[in-house]
C-alpha positions, 0 to 999 in steps of 0.5 A: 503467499510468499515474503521477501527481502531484497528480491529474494523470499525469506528463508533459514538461509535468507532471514528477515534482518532486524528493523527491516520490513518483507514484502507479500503479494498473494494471488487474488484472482479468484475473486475478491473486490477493493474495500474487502477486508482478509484477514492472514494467519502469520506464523514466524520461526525466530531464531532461537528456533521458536515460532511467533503467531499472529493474525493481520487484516488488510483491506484489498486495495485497488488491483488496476489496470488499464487499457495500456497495459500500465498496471499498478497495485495499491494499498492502504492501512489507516492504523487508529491504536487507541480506537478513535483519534490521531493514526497514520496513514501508509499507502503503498503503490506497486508499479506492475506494468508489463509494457516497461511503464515507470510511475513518475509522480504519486499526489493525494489531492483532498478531493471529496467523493458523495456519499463517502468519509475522506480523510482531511490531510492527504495532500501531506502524503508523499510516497518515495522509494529509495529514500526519495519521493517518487518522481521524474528523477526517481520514477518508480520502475516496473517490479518496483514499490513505493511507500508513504505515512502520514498522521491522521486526525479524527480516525474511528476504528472500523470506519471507511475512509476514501481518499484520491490518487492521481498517478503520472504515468513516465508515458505523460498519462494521468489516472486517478483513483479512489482508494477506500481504507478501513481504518483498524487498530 
């Protein structure tokens, strides 16, 4: 898995500044089913020469694609610090269409599912890029990604939330989503 920065992976010569955050994608082709959960050794070379090691668990989010070839990555993390209680939510959507493609809305309605735990609050979820929310004024364009938090109640570590993406597609197509999140600390 590769990080970046700006288009450009992290280097000696292309470091990550402070306050900033990389990006990943890592192939997963060879298998692999929304809901799984991988959990990645990260080791960092600081700059003073020394290295920080640490293990991060993620959840595979949906990997879609349709038909139409407008294809999008999502994900999700629900971090619970004390276990049970309040967290936040953060949802990530990366637009990855092939066919030039733009999403152009992004809505998390509070719809239930049988059989599944839904989390309240979602419709307060609003994703943005470039310091707005995603929209017909500011789509989210191929190669591009968008991201959004919100607070959460009532989150036990270790459960499996489901919540509801309704993505519009700049072609004026609609999909919509299950997005099932384990919650971790």
């Amino acid at each position: 898995m590769t990080f970046t920065y700006n288009n450009a992976s992290l280097s000696s010569s292309h470091p990550l500044p402070v306050d900033r955050v990389a990006g990943g994608r890592g192939d997963f082709s060879s298998g692999g089913q929304v809901g799984d959960t991988y959990t990645f050794t990260i080791t960092t070379t600081l700059t003073a020469g020394t290295t920080s090691t640490y293990d991060e668990s993620l959840t595979m989010g949906c990997m879609c694609t349709t038909g139409t070839s407008q294809g999008y990555y999502v994900n999700g993390t629900i971090d619970v610090p004390q276990g049970k209680g309040n967290g936040t939510l953060t949802v990530q959507i990366h637009d990855d269409s092939i066919n030039n493609v733009s999403i152009t809305a992004v809505i998390f309605p509070n719809l239930g599912f049988e059989n599944a735990t839904t989390i309240n609050n979602t419709g307060s979820l609003v994703l943005t890029i470039h310091g707005s929310p995603v929209s017909t004024a500011n789509p989210l364009l191929p190669g591009q990604s968008a991201t959004g938090s919100t607070d959460v109640v009532d989150m036990t570590a270790s459960v499996t939330y489901q919540i509801n993406m309704v993505i519009t597609f700049g072609n004026g197509t609609q999909e919509v989503e299950g997005l099932p999140i384990t919650a971790q600390l």
